[in-house]
C-alpha atoms as one frame of an Amber mdcrd trajectory, in Angstrom:
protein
  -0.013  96.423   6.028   0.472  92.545   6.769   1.096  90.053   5.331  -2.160
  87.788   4.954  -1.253  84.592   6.269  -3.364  81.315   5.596  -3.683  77.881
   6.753  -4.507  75.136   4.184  -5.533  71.957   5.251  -4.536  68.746   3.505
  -4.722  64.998   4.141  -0.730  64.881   2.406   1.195  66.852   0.270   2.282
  63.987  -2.096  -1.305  62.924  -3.810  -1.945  63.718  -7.369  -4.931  65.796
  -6.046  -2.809  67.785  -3.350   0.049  68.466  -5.761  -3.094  70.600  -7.906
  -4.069  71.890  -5.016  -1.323  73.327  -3.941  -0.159  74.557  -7.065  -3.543
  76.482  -7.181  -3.005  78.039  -3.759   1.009  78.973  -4.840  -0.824  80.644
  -8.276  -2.992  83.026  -5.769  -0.374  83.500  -3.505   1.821  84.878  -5.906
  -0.725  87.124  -7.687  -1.709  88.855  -4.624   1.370  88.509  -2.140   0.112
  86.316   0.348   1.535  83.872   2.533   0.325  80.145   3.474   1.020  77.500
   5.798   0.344  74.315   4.710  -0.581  71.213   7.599  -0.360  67.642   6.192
  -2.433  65.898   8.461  -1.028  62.630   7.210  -3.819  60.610   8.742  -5.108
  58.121   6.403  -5.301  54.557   5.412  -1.791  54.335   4.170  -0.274  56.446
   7.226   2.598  55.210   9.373   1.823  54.401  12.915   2.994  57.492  14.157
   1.811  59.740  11.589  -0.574  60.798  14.405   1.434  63.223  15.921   0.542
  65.656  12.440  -2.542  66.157  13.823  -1.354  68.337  17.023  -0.181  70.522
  14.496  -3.983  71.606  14.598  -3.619  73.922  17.370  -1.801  76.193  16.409
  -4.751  77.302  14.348  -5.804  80.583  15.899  -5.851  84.226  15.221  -2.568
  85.025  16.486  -1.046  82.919  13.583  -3.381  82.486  10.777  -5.860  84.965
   9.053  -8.076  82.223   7.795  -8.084  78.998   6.492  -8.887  76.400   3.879
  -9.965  72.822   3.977  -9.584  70.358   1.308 -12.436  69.195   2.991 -13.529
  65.934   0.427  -9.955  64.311   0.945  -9.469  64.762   4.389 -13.082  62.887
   4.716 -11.658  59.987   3.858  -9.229  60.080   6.718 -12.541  59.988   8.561
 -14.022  57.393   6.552 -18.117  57.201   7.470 -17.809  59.279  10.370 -18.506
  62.674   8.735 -19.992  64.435  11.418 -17.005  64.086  13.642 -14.498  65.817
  10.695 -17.865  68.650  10.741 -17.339  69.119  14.147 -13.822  69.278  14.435
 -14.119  72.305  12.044 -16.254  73.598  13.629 -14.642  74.122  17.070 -11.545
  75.196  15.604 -10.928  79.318  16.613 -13.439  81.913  14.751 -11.179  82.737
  11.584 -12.453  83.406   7.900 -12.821  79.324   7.069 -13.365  78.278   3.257
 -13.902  74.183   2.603 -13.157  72.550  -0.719 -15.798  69.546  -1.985 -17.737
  69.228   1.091 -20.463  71.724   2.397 -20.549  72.796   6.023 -23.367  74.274
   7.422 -22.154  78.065   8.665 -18.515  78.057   6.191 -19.193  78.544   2.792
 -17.854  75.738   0.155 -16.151  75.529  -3.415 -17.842  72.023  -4.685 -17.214
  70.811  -8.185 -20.225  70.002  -9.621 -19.102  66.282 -11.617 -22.732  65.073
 -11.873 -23.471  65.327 -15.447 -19.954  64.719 -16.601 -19.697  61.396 -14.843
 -23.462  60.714 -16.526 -22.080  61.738 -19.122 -18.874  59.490 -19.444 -21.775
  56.331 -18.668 -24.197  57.600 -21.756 -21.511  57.725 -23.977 -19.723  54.482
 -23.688 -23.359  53.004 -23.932 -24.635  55.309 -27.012 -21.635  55.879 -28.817
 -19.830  53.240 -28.302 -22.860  50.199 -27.617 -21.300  49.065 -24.107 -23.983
  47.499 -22.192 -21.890  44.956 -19.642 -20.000  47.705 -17.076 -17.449  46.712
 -14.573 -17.224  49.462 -11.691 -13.557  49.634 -10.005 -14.392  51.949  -6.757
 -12.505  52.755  -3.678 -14.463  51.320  -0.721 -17.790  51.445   0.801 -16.717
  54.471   3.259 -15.032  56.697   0.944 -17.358  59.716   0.656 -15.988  61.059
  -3.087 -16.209  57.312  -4.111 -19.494  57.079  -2.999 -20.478  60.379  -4.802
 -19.442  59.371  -7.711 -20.526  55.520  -8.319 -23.899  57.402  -7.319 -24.050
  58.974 -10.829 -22.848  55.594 -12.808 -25.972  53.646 -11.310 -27.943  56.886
 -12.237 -26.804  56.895 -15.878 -27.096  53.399 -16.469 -30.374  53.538 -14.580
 -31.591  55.876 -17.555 -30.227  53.638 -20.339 -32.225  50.885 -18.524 -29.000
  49.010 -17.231 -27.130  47.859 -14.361 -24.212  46.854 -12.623 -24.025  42.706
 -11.354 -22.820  42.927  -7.400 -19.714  40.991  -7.816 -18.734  42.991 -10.782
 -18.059  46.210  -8.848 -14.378  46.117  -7.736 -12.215  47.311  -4.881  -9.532
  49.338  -5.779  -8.849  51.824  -2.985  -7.666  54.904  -5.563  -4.360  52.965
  -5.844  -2.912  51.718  -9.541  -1.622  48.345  -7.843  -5.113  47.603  -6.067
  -7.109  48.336  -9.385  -4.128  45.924 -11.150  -4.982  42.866  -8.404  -8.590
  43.363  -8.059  -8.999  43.182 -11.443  -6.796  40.112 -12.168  -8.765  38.292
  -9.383 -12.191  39.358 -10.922 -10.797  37.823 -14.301  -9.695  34.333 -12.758
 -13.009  33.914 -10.482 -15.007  35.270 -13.934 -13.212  33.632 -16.520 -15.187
  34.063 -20.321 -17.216  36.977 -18.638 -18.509  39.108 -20.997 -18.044  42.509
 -20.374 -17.468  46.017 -22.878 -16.547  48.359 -20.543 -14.247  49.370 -16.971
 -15.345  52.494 -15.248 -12.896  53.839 -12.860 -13.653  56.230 -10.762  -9.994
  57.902 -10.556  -7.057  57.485 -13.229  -4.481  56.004 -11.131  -6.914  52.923
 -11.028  -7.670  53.319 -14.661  -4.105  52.662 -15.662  -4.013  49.737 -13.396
  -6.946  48.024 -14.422  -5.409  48.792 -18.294  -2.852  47.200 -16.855  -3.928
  43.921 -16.161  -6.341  43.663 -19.255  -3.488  44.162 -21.379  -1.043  41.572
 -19.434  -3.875  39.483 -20.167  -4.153  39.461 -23.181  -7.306  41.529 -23.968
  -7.114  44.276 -26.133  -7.499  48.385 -24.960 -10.112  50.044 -26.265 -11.196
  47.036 -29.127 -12.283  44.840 -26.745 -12.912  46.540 -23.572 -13.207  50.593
 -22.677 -11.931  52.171 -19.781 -12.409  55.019 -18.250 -10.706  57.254 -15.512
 -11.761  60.392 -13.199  -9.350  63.573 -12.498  -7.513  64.231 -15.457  -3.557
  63.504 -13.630  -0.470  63.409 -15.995   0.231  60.214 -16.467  -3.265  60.290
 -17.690  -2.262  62.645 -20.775   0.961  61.581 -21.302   0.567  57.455 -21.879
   0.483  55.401 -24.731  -3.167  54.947 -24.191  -4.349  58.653 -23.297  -7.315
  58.206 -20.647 -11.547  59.255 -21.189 -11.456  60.740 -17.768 -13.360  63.681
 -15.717 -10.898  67.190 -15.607 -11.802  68.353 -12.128 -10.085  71.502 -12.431
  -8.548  71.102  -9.112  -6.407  73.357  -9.270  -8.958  76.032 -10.132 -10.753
  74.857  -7.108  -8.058  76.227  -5.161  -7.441  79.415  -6.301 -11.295  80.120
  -6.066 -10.774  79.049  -2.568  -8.051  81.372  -1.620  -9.868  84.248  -3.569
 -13.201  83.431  -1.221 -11.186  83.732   2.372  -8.544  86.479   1.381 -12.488
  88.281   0.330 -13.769  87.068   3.697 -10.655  88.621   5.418 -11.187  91.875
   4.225 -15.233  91.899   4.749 -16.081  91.260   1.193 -19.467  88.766   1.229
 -19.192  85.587  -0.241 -21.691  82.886  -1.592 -22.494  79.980   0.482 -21.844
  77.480  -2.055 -20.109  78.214  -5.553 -19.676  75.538  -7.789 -17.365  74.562
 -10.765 -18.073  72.196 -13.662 -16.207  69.766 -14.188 -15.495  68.603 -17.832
 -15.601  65.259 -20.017 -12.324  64.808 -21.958 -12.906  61.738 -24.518  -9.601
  60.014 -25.350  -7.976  56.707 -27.105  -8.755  54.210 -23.739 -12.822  54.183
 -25.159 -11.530  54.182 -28.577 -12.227  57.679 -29.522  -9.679  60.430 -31.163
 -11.616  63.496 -30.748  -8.845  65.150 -28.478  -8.652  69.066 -28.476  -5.399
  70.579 -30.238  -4.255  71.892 -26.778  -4.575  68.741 -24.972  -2.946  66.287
 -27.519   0.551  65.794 -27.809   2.993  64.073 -30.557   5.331  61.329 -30.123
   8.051  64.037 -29.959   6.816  66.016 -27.597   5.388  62.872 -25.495   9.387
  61.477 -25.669  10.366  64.780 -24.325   8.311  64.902 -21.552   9.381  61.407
 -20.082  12.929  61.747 -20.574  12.692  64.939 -18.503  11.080  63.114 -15.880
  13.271  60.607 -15.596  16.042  62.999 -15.843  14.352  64.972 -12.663  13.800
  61.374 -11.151  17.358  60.909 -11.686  18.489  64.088  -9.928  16.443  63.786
  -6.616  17.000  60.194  -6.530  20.866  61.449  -6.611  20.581  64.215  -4.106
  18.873  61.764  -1.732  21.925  59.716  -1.657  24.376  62.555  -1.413  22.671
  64.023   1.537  22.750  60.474   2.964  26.302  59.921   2.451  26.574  63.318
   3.997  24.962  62.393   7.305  26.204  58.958   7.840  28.189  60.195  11.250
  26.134  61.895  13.592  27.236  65.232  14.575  26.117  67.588  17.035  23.291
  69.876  16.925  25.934  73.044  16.356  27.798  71.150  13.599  24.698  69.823
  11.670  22.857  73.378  10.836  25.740  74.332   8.128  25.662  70.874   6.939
  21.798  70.862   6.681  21.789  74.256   5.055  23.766  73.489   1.947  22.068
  70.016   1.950  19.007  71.221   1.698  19.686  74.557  -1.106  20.295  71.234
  -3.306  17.203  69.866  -2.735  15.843  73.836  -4.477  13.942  74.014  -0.697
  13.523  78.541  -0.623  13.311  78.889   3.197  12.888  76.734   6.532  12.783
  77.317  10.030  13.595  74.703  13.040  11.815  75.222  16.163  12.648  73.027
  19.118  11.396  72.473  22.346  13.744  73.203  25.111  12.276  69.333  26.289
  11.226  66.011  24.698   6.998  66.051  24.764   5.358  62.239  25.109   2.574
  61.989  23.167   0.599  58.589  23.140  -2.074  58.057  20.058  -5.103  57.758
  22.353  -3.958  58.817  25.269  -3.961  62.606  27.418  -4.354  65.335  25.398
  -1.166  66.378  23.475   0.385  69.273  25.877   2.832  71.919  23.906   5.783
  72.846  26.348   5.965  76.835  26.709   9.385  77.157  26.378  10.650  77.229
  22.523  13.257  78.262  20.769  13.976  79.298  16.738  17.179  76.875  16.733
  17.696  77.532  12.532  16.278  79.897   9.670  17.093  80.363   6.098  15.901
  82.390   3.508  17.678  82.021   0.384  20.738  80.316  -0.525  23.403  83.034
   0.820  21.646  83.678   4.496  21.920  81.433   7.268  21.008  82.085  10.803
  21.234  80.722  14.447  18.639  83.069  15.952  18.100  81.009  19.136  15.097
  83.448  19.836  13.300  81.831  23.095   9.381  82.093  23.186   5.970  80.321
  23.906   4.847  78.201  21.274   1.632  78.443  23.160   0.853  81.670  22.077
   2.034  82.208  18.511   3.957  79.280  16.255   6.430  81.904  15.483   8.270
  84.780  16.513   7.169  88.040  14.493  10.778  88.517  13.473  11.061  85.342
  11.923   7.289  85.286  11.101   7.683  88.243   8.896  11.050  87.285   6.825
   8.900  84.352   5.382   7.172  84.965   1.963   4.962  82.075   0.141   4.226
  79.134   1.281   5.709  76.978   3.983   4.588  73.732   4.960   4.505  72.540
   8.199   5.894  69.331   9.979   6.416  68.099  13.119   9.980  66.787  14.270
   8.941  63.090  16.152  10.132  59.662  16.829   7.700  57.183  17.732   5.965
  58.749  21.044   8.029  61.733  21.578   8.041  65.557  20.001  10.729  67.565
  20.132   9.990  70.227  18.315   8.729  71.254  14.066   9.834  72.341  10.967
   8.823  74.888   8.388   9.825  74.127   4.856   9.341  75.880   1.426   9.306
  73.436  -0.827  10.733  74.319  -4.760  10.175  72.683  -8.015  10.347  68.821
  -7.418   8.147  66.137  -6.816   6.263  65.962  -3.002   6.713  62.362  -2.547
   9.968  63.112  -2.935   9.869  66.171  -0.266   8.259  64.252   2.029  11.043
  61.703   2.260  13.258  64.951   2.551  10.913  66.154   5.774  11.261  62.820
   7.466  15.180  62.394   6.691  15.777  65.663   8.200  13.706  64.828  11.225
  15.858  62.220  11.761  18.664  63.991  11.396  17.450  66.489  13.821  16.790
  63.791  16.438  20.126  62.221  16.438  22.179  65.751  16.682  19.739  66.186
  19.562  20.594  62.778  21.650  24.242  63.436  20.591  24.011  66.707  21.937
  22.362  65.398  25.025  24.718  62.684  25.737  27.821  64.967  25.123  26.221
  67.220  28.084  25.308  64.569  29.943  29.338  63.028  30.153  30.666  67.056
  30.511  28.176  66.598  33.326  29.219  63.587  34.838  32.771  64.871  34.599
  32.386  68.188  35.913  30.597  66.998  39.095  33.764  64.298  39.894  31.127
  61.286  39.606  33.298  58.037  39.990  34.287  55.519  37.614  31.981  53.007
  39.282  28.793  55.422  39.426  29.233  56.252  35.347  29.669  52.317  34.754
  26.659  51.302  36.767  24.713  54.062  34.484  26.074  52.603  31.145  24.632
  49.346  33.140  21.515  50.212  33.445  21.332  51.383  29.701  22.505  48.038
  28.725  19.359  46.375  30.645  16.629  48.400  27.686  14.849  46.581  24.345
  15.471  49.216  21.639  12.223  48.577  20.130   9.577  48.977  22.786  11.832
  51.117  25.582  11.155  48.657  28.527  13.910  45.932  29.994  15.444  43.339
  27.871  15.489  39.955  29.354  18.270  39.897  30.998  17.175  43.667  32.377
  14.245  41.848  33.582  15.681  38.777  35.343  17.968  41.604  37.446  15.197
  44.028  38.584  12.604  41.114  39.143  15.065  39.167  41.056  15.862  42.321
  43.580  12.400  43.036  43.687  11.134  39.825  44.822  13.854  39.343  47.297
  13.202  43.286  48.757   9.368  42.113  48.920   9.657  38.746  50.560  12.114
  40.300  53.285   9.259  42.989  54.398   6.606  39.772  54.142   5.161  40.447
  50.829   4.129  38.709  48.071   3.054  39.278  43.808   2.455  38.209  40.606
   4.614  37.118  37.802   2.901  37.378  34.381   3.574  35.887  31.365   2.466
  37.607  28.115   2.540  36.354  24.787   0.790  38.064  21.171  -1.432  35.523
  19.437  -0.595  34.813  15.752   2.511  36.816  15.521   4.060  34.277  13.266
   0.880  34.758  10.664   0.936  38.667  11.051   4.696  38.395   9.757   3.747
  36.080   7.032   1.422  37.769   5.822   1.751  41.573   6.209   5.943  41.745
   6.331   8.710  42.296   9.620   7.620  45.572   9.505   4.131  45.270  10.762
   5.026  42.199  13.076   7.456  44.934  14.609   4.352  47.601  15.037   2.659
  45.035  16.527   5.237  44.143  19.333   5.452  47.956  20.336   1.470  48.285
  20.525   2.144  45.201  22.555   4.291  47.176  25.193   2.039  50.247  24.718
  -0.909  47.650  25.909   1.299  47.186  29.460   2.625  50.589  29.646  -1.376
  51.446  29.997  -2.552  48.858  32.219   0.222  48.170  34.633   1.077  50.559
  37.198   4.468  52.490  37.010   5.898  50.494  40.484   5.537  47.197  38.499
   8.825  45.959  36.143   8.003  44.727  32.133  10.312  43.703  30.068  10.381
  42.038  26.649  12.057  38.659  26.755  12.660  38.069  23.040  10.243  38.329
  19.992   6.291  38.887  21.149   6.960  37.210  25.126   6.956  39.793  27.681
   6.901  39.642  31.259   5.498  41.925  34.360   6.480  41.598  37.906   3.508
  42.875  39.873   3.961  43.110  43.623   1.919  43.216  46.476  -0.893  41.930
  43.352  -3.467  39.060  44.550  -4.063  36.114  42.191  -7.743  37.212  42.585
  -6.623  40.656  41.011  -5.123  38.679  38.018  -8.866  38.588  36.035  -9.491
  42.468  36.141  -6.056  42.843  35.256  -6.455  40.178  31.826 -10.198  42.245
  31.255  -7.768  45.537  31.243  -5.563  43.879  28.795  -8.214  43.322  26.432
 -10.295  46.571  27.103  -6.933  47.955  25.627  -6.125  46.043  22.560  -9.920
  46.410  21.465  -9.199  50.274  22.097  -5.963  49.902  19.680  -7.971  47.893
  17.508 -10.702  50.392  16.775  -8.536  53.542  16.708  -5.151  51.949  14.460
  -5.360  51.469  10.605  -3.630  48.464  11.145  -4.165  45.540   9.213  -4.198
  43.242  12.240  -6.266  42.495  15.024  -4.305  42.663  18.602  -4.447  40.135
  20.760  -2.193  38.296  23.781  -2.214  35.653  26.125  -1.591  36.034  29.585
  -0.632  33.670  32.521   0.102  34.263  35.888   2.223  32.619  38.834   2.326
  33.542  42.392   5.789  34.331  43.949   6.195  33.996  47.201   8.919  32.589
  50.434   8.524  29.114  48.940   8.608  30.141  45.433  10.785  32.706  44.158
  12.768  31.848  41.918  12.500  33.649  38.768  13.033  31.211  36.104  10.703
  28.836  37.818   8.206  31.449  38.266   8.532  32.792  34.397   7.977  28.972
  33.480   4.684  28.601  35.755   3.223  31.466  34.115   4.065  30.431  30.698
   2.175  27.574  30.998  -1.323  29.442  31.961  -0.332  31.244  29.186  -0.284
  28.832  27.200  -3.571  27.405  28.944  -5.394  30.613  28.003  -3.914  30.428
  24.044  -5.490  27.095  23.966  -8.971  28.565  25.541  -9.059  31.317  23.100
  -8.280  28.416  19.775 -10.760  26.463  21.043 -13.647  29.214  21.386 -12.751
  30.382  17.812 -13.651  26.758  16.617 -16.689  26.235  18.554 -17.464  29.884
  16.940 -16.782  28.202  13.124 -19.259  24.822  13.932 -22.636  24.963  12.887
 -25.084  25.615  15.729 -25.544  21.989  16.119 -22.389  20.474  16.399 -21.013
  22.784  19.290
């Protein structure tokens, strides 16, 4: 008999909640010899600008390669934010498999919930009748995040019942994050200073420690003074100085009851629609209390312990992250880096992987066609254990299963997997069993070796591409005007440097004047670059330059030339383009930074200027041109300033 094989949704693999998760799906797994494939969807409010490519991992969700499948439906809402229904739908037109979700109920798919209600009560009623609290500061996540919203719910309830209340401005931001919880609640001290308040209710731990944090930089005293409470039960929770009042979930209970309910579903076996589990209240030193069970407290000795072996384990992958970088600092070869890759990655305790790659390069835009798997495949690299190593190169279609059976069956536990990307191109994904170490630290290992992967690749390409040019007697000049044209292309955004530009744009306007033709030169340039550096980092100012070229990739047509002349300033030479065709084409430009806008998590808003000149028999040179249309560039900059004042006057002043 099979194997049974399941797919387990996540939002990432690296959360405090995932890493219980998964450690309750590993639990089943190895009780009952099944198999699962884990899909990071990496889509949320801290994802990377191309973490979008995770989610055409997605279709590979069918019969022919999963059994069934479980969503940790509650935290991959929050990659949705308030749009529920579309996260419900998406479920729903995924294939007709055994389907189990986790904190969320779906109409049709029956649902593990944890049933917190009480316990969150009953964390309120006792800070208020044990402990006399009666002046609460919330810390939250934000208005759209559905568990966050669930659970500040049942604080209002409980105070509600005690006949108190929460003040507006004293319910905090803090996004689930220790260093958001830290800040919001250091600005909330300076804009309140003298408040008077008894107790912090934080609706997860992470911000529990933060806001702890702060009060204790500032001088106020944890739990005299002020209480605080958590929600989750994490380590760090049970293992500070100041142990946490928090809310055990029992996540990773949740999990195995999951698996048990679609491995039952697989074999016929009816399950209930909804089955809940409680949650429990575990009272600890932040709200001043002792009353800790003998299984959950721990001495100094065995608290010492614990963090020395962390930061021993810390120590080790920190270590191993720098040999394998030291390791790959020349980049080999497809054929040389497997054996490298294998014994790089037995250090990091990884059980198994398997390398798939496309035979070509896929371009996938965020918001653009429909992602399009090739159907032509191949496994490039499996191992199973430390001693076997293989170069399969077994060709299939992706298309119609992820894996070949022969590799499909050598592959016991759990695998997650990845896909192998850089910026807007595929090339291929990875399946990794990951061993005893942290995720975080896994999921720097999955996007190093992705890397890795990519540069064999071009090296491997490049190599063919000389053999190529050499076998086929191509002349010195011919493989010196290629390296030419290579030399003309911006490394960040793929289009023409400047001085790529100024070549093809003067050729082009002198091959259009001599058949009587004219065009447009046009002069782009972001607006408030300089403040989106300041204030976000290089990093983001960078992201927004290449949704800058993404903006003219869409709009202008593939005969036109773009190139970035330096910084945010790009240009576009548009023949055979009317100056009465120049509006449309500015209302395209914006049409598409308002789509980037709504669909990025970006922290910016997009935005450029555009100006326009005319080339034409009596005008064509370029530099004169590029200056023309700089200036209505800078003409429309000034427009756009001046509306956002009038916008900032009272009504009677504009």
């Amino acid at each position: 008999m099979a194997r049974k094989r399941v797919g387990v949704l996540v939002n990432t693999i690296y959360s405090e909640y995932a890493v219980s998760f998964i450690r309750g799906v590993d639990r089943y797994c190895a009780d009952h010899d099944c198999g699962y494939c884990l899909f990071p969807l990496e889509h949320g409010r801290n994802s990377g600008m191309y973490d979008y490519h995770c989610e055409t991992l997605m279709s590979f969700i069918n019969k022919g390669n999963l059994d069934g499948l479980v969503f940790a439906t509650a935290t991959l809402a929050n990659n949705y934010k308030s749009d529920l229904p579309r996260l419900v739908e998406a479920i729903k037109m995924l294939p007709p498999i055994p389907k189990v979700s986790v904190g969320l109920e779906i109409e049709g798919i029956p649902a593990i919930k944890i049933d917190s209600a009480q316990p969150m009560k009953d964390i309120v009623f006792h800070l208020v009748d044990e402990h006399k609290c009666k002046n609460f500061v919330l810390i939250r996540c934000d208005a759209n995040n559905y568990e966050s919203l669930e659970r500040e719910k049942r604080v209002v309830e409980a105070l509600a019942e005690r006949g108190l209340s929460i003040k507006p401005k004293w319910i905090l931001n803090g996004n689930f994050i220790f260093d958001n919880a830290y800040s919001s609640m250091a600005n909330f001290l300076k804009s309140n200073p003298g408040a008077e308040f008894d107790a912090v209710v934080c609706l997860n731990d992470s911000m529990a420690m933060g806001a702890m944090s702060c009060l204790i930089d500032r001088g106020i005293s944890v739990p005299e003074q002020v209480k605080v409470t958590g929600f989750d039960n994490v380590f760090e929770s049970t293992s500070g100085e100041l142990r946490i009042t928090t809310i055990d979930q029992r996540i990773e209970d949740f999990a195995h009851s999951a698996m048990e309910s679609v491995c039952d579903l697989m074999d016929g076996v009816k399950v209930p629609q909804l089955k809940e589990i409680p949650a429990k209240m575990l009272v600890r030193h932040s709200c001043g209390c002792d009353n800790v069970p003998p299984e959950d407290d721990m001495d100094s000795i065995t608290n010492l312990r614990m963090r020395y072996n962390i930061f021993r384990q810390g120590g080790n992958q920190l270590y191993m992250l720098h040999y394998f970088l030291m390791e790959t600092q020349t980049p080999v070869p497809l054929d040389n880096l497997y054996a490298r890759l294998h014994y790089s990655l037995c250090l990091f305790d990884i059980h198994g992987m398997v390398l798939v790659l496309y035979n070509h390069s896929v371009y996938y835009e965020k918001g653009g066609a429909e992602f399009k798997r090739p159907q032509e495949a191949r496994v490039a690299m499996a191992f199973f254990n430390e001693k076997t190593f293989e170069r399969p190169d077994i060709d299939f279609n992706p298309n119609v299963m992820m894996l070949p059976s022969e590799i499909r069956e050598k592959m016991t536990g759990g695998y997650v997997i990845y896909p192998i990307y850089a910026e807007c191109f595929q090339y291929g994904y990875i399946f990794i069993k990951m061993g005893r170490y942290e995720r975080v630290f896994y999921q720097l290992v999955f996007e190093l070796i992705a890397k890795e992967i990519i540069t064999s690749i071009k090296i491997t390409g490049e190599q063919a591409e000389k053999n190529s040019l050499k076998n086929q007697n191509v002349t010195l000049e011919q493989y010196s005007e290629k390296m030419h044209r290579l030399s003309f292309t911006d490394e960040m955004t793929g289009l023409l440097n400047r001085r790529g530009f100024y070549e093809y744009a003067k050729r082009q306007i002198s091959a259009a004047l001599e058949s009587g033709r004219n065009g447009l030169v046009i002069y782009c340039d972001m607006d408030g670059l300089k403040k989106i550096n300041d204030t976000y980092g290089h990093d983001v100012g960078d992201r927004a330059i290449k949704y800058e070229a993404q903006v003219l990739r869409s709009v202008f047509r593939s005969t036109d030339i773009s190139g970035r002349l330096g910084g945010d300033e790009f240009a576009v030479l548009a023949c055979d383009m009317k100056l009465k065709d120049f509006p449309r084409v500015k209302r395209a430009m914006m049409a598409e930074c308002e789509k980037i806008n709504s669909g990025s998590l970006e922290p910016f808003t997009l935005s450029i200027s555009v100006g326009c000149s005319e080339f034409s028999a009596a005008k064509d040179d370029i530099e004169e041109l590029l200056n023309s249309a700089d200036s209505s560039q800078y003409e429309d900059k000034r427009a756009k300033k001046e509306a956002e004042k009038k916008k900032k006057l009272p009504w009677w002043k504009r």
